[in-house]
C-alpha positions as CSV (number, residue, x, y, z in Angstrom):
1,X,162.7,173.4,14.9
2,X,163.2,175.6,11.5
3,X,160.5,178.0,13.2
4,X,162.8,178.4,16.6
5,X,166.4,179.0,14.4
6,X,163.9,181.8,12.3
7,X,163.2,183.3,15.6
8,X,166.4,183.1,16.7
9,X,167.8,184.4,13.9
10,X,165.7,187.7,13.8
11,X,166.1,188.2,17.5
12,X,170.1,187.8,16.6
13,X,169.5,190.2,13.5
14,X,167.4,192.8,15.9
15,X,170.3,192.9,18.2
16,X,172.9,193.4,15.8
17,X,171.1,196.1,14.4
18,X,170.6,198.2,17.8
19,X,173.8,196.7,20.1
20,X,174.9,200.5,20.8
21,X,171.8,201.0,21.7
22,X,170.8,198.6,23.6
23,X,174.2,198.1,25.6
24,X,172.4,198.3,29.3
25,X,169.7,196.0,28.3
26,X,171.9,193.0,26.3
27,X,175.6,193.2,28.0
28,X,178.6,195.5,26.6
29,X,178.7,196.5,23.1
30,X,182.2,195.3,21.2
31,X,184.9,198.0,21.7
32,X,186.2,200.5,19.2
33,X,188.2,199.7,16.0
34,X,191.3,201.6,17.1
35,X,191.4,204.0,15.0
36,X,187.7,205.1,14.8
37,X,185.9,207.8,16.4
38,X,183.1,206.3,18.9
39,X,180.0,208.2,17.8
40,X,177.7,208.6,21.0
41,X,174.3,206.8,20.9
42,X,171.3,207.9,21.4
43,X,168.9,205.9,23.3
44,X,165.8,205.1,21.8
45,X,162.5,205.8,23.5
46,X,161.1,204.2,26.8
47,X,164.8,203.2,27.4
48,X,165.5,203.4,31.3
49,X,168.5,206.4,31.5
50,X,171.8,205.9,33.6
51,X,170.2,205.6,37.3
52,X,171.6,208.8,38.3
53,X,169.7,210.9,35.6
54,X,165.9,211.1,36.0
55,X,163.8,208.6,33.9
56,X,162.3,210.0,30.6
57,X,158.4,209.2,30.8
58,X,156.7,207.0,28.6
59,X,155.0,208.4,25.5
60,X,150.9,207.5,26.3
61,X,150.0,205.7,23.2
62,X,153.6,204.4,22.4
63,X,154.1,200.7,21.7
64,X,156.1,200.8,25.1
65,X,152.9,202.0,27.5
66,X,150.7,199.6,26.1
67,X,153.3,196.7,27.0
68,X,153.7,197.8,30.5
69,X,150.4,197.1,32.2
70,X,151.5,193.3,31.1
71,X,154.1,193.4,33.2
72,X,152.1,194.9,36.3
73,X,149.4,192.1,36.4
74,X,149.4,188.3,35.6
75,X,147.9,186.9,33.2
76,X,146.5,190.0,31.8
77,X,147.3,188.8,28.3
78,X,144.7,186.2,28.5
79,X,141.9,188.5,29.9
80,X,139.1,189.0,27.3
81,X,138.5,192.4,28.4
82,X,142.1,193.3,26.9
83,X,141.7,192.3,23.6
84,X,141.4,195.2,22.3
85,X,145.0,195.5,22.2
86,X,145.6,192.9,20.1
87,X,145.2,191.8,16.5
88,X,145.5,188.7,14.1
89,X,147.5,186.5,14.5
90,X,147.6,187.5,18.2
91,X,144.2,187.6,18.5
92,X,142.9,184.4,17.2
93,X,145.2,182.7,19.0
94,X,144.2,184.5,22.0
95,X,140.3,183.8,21.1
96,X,140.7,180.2,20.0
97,X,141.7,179.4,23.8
98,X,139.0,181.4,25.6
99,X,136.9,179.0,23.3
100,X,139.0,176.1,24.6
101,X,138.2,177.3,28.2
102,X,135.0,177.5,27.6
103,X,134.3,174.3,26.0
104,X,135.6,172.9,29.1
105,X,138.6,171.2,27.1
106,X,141.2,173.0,29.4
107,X,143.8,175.2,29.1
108,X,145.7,176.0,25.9
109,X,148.2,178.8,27.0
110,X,150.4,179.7,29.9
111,X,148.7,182.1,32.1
112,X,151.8,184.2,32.1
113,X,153.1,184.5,28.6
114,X,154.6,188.1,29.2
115,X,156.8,187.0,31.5
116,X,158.0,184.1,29.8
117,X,156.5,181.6,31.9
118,X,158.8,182.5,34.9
119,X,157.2,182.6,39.0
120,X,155.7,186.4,39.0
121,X,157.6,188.0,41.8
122,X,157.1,191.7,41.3
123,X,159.9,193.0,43.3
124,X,162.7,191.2,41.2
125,X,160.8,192.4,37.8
126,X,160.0,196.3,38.6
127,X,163.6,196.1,39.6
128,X,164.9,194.5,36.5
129,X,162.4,195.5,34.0
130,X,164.2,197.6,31.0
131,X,162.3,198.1,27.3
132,X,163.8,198.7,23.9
133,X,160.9,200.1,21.3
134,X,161.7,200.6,18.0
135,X,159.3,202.0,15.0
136,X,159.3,201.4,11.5
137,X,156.5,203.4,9.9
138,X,153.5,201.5,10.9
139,X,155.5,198.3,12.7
140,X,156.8,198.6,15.6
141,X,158.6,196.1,18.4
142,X,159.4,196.3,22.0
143,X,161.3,194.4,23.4
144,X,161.3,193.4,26.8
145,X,164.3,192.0,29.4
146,X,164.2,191.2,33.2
147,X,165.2,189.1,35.8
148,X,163.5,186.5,37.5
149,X,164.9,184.2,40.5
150,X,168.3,184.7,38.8
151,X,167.2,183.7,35.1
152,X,167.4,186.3,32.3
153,X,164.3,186.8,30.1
154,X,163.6,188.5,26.7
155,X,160.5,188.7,25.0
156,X,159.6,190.5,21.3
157,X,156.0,192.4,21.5
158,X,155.1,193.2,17.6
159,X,153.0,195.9,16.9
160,X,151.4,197.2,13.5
161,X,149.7,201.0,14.0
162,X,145.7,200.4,13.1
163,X,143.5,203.0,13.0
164,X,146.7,205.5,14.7
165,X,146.7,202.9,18.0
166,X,149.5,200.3,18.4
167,X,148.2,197.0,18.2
168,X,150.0,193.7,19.6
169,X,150.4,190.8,16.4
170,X,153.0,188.7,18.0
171,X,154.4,188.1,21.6
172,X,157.6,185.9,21.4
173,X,160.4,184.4,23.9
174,X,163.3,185.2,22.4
175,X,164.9,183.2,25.5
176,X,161.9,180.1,25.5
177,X,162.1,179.9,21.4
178,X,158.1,180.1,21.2
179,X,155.7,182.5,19.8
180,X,151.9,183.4,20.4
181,X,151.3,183.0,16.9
182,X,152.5,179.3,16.3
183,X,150.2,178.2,19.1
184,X,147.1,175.7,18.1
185,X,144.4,176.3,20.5
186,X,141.9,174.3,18.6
């Protein structure tokens, strides 16, 4: 339960942080102090532009375009043959169940993590998807928000540069309260 309020709190803290920014993606930010000037924001990269100016393309390599193919094809988290996007604790997590499955001892994860275990209905989520990356040096997050059957996700993707790729350490539901990395898949 202390793990869930940690989360929570760093989603909350995140948010704080970035609510000019990330006014389409989290609800209205909180109106002016009368009295100061609004400063305009700029929005960050990968984020989806008013609908009536043309979106800006994702940077190839960017934290952002290695989250999206999760998003185009279920499951894809848990297929062996991208694990090269990921590192520890990610990783072992991820490689401690495909030695589950294997053993024949079942199933340790959701088979659709990134989309925060919600019915895959492609429509609703290319319709709804919108991204928020931010980079720290070699850290980086993105996170993620759509709607699915009416139900409002979020989801944190950590990253840490390695070797000048993004690499995915953490995947948590900032809306489910769970995280990759506090899974035991033993």
């Amino acid at each position: 339960m202390a793990r869930c309020r940690l989360l929570a709190l760093a989603a909350v803290c995140l948010l704080t942080a970035s609510s000019a920014t990330a006014q389409g993606l989290f609800g209205a930010p909180p109106a002016n102090v009368p009295g100061e000037a609004a400063e305009p924001a700029t929005p960050p990269v990968g984020w989806p532009p008013p609908s009536d100016a043309p979106a800006a393309p994702i940077q190839p390599g960017s934290p952002t375009a290695v989250v999206r193919p999760f998003y185009g094809q279920v499951g894809l988290e848990l297929d062996p043959a991208e694990r090269s996007h990921f590192i520890d604790p990610a990783k072992s997590v991820l490689d401690k169940s495909d030695a589950l499955r294997k053993s024949g001892q079942g199933e340790c994860l959701d088979p659709n993590m990134a989309l925060d275990n919600a019915d895959y209905d492609k429509g609703e989520i290319d319709k709804s998807l919108k991204t928020l990356e931010a980079i720290n040096g070699d850290q980086a997050k993105v996170i993620v928000a759509f709607v699915v059957a009416g139900n409002a996700h979020r989801l944190e993707w950590k990253f840490r540069k390695v070797d000048g790729d993004w690499k995915i350490t953490d995947l948590l539901s900032v809306t489910g309260e769970w995280a990759l990395s506090q899974y035991q898949c033993e």
